[in-house]
C-alpha positions in Angstrom: 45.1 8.2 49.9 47.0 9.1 46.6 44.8 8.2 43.6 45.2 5.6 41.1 46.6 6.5 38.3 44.8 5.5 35.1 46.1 3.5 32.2 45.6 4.5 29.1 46.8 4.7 25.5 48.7 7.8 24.1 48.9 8.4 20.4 52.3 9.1 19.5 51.7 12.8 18.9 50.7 13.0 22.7 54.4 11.0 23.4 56.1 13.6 21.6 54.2 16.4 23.0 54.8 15.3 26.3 58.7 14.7 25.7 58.8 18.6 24.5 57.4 19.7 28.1 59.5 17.5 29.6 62.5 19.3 28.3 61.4 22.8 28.9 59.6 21.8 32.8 61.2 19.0 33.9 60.2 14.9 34.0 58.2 15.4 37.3 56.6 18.5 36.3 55.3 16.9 32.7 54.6 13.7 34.7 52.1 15.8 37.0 50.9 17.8 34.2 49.7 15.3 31.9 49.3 12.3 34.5 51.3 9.9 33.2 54.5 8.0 35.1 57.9 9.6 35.1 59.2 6.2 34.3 57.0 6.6 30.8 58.7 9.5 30.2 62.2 8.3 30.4 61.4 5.6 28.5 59.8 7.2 25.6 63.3 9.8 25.5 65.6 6.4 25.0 63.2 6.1 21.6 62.4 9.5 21.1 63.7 9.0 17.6 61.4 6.4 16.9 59.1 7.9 18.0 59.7 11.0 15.8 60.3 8.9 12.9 56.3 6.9 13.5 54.7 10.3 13.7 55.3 10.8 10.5 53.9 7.0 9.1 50.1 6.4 10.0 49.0 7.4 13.4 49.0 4.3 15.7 48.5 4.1 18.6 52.2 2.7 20.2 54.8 1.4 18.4 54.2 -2.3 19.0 51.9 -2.4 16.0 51.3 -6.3 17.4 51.5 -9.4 15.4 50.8 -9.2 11.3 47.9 -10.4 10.0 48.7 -14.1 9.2 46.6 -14.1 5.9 47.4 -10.8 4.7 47.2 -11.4 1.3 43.2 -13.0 1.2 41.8 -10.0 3.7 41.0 -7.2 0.8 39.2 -10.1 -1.1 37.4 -11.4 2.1 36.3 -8.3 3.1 34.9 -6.9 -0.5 32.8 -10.3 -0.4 31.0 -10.1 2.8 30.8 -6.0 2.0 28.8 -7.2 -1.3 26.9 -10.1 0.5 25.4 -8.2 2.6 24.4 -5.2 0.2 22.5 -7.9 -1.3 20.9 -8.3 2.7 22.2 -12.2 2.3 22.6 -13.8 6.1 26.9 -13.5 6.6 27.3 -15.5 10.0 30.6 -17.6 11.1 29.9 -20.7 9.5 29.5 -19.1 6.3 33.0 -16.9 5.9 35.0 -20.0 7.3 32.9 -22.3 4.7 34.1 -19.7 2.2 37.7 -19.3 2.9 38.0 -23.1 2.9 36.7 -23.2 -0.5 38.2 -20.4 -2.4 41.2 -19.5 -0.4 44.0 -22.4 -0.9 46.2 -20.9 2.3 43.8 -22.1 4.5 43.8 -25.4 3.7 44.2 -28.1 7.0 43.7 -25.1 9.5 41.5 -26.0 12.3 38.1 -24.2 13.0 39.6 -22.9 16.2 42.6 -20.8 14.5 40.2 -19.6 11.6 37.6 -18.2 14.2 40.7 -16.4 16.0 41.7 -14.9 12.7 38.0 -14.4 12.2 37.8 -12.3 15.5 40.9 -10.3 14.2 40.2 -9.7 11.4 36.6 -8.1 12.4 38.1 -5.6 14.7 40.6 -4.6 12.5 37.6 -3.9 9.8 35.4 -2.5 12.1 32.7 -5.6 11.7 29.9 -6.7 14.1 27.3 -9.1 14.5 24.1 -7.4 14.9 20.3 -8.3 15.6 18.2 -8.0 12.3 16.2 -4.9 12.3 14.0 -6.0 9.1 13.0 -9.3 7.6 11.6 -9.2 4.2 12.1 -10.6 0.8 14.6 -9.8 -1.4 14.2 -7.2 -3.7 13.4 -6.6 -7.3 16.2 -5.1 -9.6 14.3 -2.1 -10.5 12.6 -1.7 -7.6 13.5 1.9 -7.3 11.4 2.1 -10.5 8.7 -0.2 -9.0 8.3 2.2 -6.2 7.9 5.7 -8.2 5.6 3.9 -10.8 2.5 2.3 -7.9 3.3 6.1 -6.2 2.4 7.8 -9.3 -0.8 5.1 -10.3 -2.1 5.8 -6.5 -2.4 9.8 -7.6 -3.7 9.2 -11.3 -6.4 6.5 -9.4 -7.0 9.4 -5.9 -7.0 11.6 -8.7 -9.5 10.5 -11.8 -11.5 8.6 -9.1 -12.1 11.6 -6.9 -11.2 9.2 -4.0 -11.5 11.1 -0.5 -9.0 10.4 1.8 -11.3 8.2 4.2 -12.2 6.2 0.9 -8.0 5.3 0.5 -7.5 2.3 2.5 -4.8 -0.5 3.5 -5.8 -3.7 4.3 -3.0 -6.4 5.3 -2.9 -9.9 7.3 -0.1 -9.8 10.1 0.5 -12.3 12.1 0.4 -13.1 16.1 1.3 -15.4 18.6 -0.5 -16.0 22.0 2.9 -16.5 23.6 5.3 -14.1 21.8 8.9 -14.1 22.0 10.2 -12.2 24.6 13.4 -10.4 23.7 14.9 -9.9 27.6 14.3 -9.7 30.5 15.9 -8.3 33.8 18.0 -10.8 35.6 20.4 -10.8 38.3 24.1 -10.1 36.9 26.5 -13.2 36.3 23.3 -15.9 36.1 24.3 -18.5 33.8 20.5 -19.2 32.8 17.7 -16.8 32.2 15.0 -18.8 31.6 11.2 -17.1 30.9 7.9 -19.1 31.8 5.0 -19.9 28.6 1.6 -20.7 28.9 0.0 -24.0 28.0 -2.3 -23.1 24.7 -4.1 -24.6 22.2 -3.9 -22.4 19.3 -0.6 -20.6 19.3 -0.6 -18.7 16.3 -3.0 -16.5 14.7 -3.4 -13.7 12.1 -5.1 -10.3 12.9 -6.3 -8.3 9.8 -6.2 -4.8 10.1 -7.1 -2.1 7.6 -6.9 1.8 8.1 -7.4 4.7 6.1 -5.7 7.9 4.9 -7.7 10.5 7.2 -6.3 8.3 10.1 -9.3 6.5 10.5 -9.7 2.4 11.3 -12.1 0.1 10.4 -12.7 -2.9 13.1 -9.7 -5.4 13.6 -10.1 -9.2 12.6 -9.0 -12.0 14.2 -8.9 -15.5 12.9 -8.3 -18.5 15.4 -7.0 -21.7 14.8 -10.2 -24.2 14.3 -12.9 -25.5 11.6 -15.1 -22.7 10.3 -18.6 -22.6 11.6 -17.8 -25.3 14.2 -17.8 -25.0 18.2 -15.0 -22.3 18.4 -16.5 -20.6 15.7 -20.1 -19.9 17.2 -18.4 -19.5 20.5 -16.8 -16.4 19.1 -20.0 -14.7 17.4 -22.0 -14.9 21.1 -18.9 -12.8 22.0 -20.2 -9.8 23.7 -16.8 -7.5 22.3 -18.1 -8.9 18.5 -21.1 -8.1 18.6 -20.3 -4.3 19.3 -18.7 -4.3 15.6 -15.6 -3.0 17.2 -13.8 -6.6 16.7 -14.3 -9.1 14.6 -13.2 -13.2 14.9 -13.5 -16.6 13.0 -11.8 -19.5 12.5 -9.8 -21.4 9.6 -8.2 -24.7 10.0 -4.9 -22.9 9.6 -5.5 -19.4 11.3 -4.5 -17.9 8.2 -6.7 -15.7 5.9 -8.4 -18.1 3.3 -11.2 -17.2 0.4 -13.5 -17.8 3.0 -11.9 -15.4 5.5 -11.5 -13.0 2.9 -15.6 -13.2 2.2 -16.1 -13.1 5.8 -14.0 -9.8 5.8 -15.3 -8.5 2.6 -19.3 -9.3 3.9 -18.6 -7.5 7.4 -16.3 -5.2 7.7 -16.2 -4.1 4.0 -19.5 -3.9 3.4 -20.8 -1.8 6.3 -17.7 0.9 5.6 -18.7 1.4 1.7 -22.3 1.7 2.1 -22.1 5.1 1.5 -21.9 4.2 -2.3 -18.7 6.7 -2.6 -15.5 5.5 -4.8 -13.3 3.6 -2.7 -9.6 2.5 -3.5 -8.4 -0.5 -1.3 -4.3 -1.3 -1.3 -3.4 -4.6 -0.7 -0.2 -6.9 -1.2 -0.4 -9.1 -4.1 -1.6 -12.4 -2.0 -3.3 -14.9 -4.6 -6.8 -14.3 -2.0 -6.7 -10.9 -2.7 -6.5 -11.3 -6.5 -9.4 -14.0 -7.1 -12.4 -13.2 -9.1 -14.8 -13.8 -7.0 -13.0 -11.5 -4.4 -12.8 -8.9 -7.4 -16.4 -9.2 -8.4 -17.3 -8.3 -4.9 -15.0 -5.4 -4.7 -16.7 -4.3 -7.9 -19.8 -4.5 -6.5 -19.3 -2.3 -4.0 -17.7 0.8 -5.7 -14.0 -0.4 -4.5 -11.1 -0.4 -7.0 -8.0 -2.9 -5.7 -4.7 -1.7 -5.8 -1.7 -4.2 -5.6 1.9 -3.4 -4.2 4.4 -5.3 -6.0 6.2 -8.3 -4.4 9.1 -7.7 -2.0 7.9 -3.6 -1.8 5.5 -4.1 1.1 7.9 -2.3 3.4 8.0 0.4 1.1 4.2 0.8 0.3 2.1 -0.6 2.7 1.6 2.2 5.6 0.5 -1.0 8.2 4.2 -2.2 7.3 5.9 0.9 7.5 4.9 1.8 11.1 1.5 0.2 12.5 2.0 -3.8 13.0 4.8 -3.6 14.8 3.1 -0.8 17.2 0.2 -3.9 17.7 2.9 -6.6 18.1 4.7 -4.1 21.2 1.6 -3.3 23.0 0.6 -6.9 22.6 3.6 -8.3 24.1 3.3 -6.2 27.3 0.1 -6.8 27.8 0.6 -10.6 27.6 3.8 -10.1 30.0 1.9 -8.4 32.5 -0.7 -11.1 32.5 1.8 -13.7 32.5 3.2 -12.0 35.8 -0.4 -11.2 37.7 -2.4 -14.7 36.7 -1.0 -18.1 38.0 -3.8 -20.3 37.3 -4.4 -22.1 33.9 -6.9 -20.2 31.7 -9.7 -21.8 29.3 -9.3 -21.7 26.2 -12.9 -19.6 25.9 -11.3 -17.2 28.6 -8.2 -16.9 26.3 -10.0 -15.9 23.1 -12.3 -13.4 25.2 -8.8 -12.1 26.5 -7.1 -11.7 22.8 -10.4 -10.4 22.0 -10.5 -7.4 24.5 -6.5 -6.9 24.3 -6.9 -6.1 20.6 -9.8 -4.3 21.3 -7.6 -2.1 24.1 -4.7 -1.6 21.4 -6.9 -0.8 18.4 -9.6 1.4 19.9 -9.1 2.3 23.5 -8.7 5.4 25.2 -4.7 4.6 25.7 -4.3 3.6 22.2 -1.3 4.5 20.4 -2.5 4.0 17.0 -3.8 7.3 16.8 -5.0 9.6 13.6 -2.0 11.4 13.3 0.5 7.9 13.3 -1.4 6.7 10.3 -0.9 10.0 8.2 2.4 9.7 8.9 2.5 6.3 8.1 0.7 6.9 4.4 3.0 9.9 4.1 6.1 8.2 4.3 4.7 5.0 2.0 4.4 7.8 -0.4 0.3 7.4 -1.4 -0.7 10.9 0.1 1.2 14.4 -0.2 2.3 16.8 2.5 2.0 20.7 1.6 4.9 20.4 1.1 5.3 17.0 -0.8 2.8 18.9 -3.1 4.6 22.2 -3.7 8.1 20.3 -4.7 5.7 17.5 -7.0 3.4 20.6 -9.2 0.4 19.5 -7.5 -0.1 23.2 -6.8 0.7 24.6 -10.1 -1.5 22.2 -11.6 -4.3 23.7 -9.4 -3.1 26.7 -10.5 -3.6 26.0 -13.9 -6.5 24.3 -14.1 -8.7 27.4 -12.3 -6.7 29.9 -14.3 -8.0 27.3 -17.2 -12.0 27.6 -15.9 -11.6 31.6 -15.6 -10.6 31.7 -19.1 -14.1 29.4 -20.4 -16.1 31.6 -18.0 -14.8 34.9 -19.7 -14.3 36.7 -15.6 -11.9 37.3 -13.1 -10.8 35.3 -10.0 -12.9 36.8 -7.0 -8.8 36.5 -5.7 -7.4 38.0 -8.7 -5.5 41.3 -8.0 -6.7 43.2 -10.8 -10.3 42.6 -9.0 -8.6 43.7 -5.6 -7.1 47.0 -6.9 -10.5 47.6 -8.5 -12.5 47.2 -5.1 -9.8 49.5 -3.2 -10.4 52.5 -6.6 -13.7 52.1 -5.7 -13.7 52.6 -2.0 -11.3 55.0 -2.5 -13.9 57.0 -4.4 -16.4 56.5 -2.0 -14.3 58.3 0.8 -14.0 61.3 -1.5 -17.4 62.4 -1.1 -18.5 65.8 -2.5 -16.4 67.4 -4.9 -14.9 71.0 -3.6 -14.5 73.6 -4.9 -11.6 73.4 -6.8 -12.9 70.2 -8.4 -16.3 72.4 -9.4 -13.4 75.0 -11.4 -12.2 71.3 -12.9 -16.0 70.1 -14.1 -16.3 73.5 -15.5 -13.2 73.7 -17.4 -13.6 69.7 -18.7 -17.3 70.9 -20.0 -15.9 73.7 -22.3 -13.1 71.2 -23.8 -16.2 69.3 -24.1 -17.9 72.0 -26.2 -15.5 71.9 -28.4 -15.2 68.7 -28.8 -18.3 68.6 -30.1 -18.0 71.7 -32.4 -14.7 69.3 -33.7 -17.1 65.9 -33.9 -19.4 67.8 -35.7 -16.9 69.3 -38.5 -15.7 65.9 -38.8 -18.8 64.8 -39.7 -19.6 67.3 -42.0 -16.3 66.1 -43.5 -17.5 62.8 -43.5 -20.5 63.4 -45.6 -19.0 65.8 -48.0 -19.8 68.8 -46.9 -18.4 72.0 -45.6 -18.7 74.0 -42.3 -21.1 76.3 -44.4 -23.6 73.5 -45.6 -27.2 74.0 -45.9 -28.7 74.5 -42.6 -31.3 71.3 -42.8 -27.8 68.9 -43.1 -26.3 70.7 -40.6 -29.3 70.3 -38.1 -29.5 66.4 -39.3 -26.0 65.7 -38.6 -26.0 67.3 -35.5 -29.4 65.4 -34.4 -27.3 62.2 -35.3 -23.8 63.4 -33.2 -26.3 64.2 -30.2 -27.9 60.8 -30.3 -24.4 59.4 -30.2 -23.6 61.2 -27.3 -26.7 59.8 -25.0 -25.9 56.3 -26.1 -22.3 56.8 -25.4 -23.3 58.5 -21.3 -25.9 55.7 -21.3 -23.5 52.8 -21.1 -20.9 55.0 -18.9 -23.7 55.0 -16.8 -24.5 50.7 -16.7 -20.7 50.5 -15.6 -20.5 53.3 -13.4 -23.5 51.5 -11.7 -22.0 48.0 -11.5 -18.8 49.3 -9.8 -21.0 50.9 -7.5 -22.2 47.2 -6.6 -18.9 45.6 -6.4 -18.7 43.9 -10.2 -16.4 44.6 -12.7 -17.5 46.0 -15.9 -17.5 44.6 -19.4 -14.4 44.6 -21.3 -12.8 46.8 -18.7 -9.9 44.0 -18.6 -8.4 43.3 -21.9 -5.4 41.2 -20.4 -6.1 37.7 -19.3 -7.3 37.0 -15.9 -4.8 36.2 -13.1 -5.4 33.7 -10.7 -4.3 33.6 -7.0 -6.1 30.4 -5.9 
């Protein structure tokens, strides 16, 4: 069976290419060369001039270019405005461009909504626009929010740094929330159904809010979960006879709008807080600027317990906050499968006590169980890329190094020594060894000793006539100056072997000697 021949659209540089093999092989032979129809190729010789002519204009495709645009003259403006729109992340959908070109475009007066959305569609393809799904959802942002950024970045470091804040001691802390049912994005379905229609649970107390904080090692301190219901009521005591709670791996309460209040924010502060800063180390704990987080009595407490808030500016969360950058939305995933497959493996109706105790243990599973996702290494990353810790090499671009650097250099100098690392005190340690390999001196070196002691000699003879000098008198001086002078040169000369023998002893153990480096101490730290 001969096979289909497939349809296609040639650029007209492959026309005309296919027209000059044509000439030189033959119609059939081009036709079976580059698959096409011989009736193509007679058709593109009786406008072989055209086509020549169009290869030279802009590259299209054929040379039915289609109709015209109908509103030419308003599409440069149109585009430009939904181009800025959206740089500004505004919502652009339908309703708004045609609500637009109604009111500022005067050739589209009395047009139909059914004619503007085909010029609509048009126009999209021929600017290379599509409707997408939102990726992020946040609030718009500040002018100088660039500036913002770099400014809470560098306050982070001056706090990590004047603090001397460990990295467990650096902490997020932010509210997310969840829903019992959560939106399901898809699902599989035969193709061609006209409806795809997903099954919810009957529940109670739909949303919630899950408060999670975690710490620049990696670390996490327990999860909190606040149901829907009157604080210290029925709910309430139900969840603190919770088995999972009372292992202080997860924590629950209740507000009358599942949302974290003053008294949620004690309830966190007296709990989970507390029992993580009881170490009485410097803690520094980042939070969004919320108005709970910001009250005095929530400040006093924070104070109390060696903690120093840090805000993130409104709108920069996304930026900032390591939980937002890449942790709540690995909760929210794990979350939803989990509630999918119990959605596909329990038919009955559950409790509403069996659906806290199941929240309950699914956070527990995504937070702190052996399959958990949210591992040491995720958070790190999550910090790094908010900015509020360095990587090596984060810190060699930044100075952080040469600061080090510095600063030791800066202690060698008060001390008056040399860096253990230095290289002077490395080249010193290797003379020394060297020395020690030597051994005993030959016999050549015994002709050297002998030869350095007679230049010695008259060394002496030399120190002694300068002395004379020194005093006033000649070589021929009374012999009772003579013998006094020469008492004081000798005395000079013990004194002198004396302290070459106190440094020749501290190289022996391994120390530099006194004054033996003039030049400033180098540092390799």
């Amino acid at each position: 069976m001969e096979k289909k021949r497939s349809r296609y659209w040639r650029t007209v540089e492959a026309k005309v290419e296919i027209l000059g093999y044509a000439r030189e092989h033959g119609i059939h032979q081009a036709a079976i060369h580059f698959d096409c129809a011989p009736k193509s190729i007679r058709d593109w010789m009786k406008n072989e001039e055209s086509l020549r002519s169009a290869k030279d204009k802009a590259k299209r495709r054929s040379l039915h270019k289609g109709p015209l645009p109908k509103y030419e003259e308003i599409e440069g403006d149109l585009y430009q405005w939904i181009i800025s729109k959206r740089a500004q992340n505004k919502p652009i959908i339908t309703a708004v461009i045609l609500s637009h070109m109604r009111a500022n475009y005067p050739q589209v007066t009395g047009k139909s909504d059914r004619a503007l959305s085909k010029f609509l569609s048009r126009f999209m393809k021929r600017h290379m626009l599509v409707y997408r799904k939102p990726t992020h959802q946040g609030q718009a942002l500040p002018a100088n929010f660039e500036e913002k950024i770099n400014e809470f970045r560098n306050d982070i470091a001056e706090v990590v740094s004047d603090k001397k804040i460990d990295p467990d001691r650096l902490v997020n802390m932010d509210e997310t929330p969840i829903y019992f049912a959560p939106s399901i994005p898809r699902v599989l379905s035969p193709k061609g159904a006209k409806t795809v229609t997903v099954e919810t649970p009957k529940c109670g107390y739909n949303r919630l809010t899950l408060i999670l904080a975690v710490a620049s090692d990696g670390s996490k301190l327990p999860p909190l979960l606040v149901f829907k219901g009157e604080y210290g009521k029925k709910l309430h005591k139900m969840l603190q006879k919770n088995l999972i709670i009372m292992s202080k791996r997860v924590y629950a309460c209740c507000d009358k709008k599942a949302w974290n209040s003053s008294t949620i924010m004690n309830f966190w502060l007296d709990n989970v807080w507390n029992s993580f800063s009881r170490n009485m180390k410097a803690n520094a704990l980042i939070m969004d600027d919320y108005s709970v987080h910001k009250t005095s009595a929530v400040k006093s407490k924070l104070n109390g317990l060696r903690t120093l808030p840090c805000y993130i500016p409104g709108g920069l969360t996304s930026f900032l906050q390591p939980l937002d950058v890449g942790v709540n939305h690995i909760v929210k995933q794990e979350y939803r499968s989990k509630f999918s497959s119990m959605m596909v493996e329990h038919e009955e109706e559950i409790s509403p006590k069996n659906k806290a105790d199941m929240l309950i243990k699914w956070i527990d599973e995504i937070w702190s169980g052996p399959d958990s996702k949210i591992t040491a290494e995720k958070i790190k990353n999550c910090f790094a890329k908010a900015g509020l810790i360095y990587a090596p090499e984060q810190a060699e671009a930044s100075g952080i190094e040469e600061q080090k650097k510095s600063s030791v250099q800066a202690e060698e100098e008060e001390k008056g020594g040399i860096s253990p690392r230095s290289q002077d005190y490395n080249e010193l340690i290797q003379d020394l060894a060297q020395s020690d390999k030597e051994g005993i001196p030959s016999s050549e070196d015994e002709g050297k000793n002998e030869a350095e002691e007679e230049k010695s000699g008259e060394e002496e003879k030399s120190s002694e006539e300068r002395l004379l000098g020194s005093a006033g008198l000649e070589s021929e001086a009374e012999p009772e100056v003579k013998q006094e002078l020469r008492r004081e040169a000798e005395e000079g000369r013990e004194e002198q072997e004396e302290s070459e023998a106190e440094s020749s002893e501290e190289k022996e153990e391994g120390k530099p000697a006194m004054g033996e480096f003039a030049e400033e101490p180098m540092s390799d730290v």
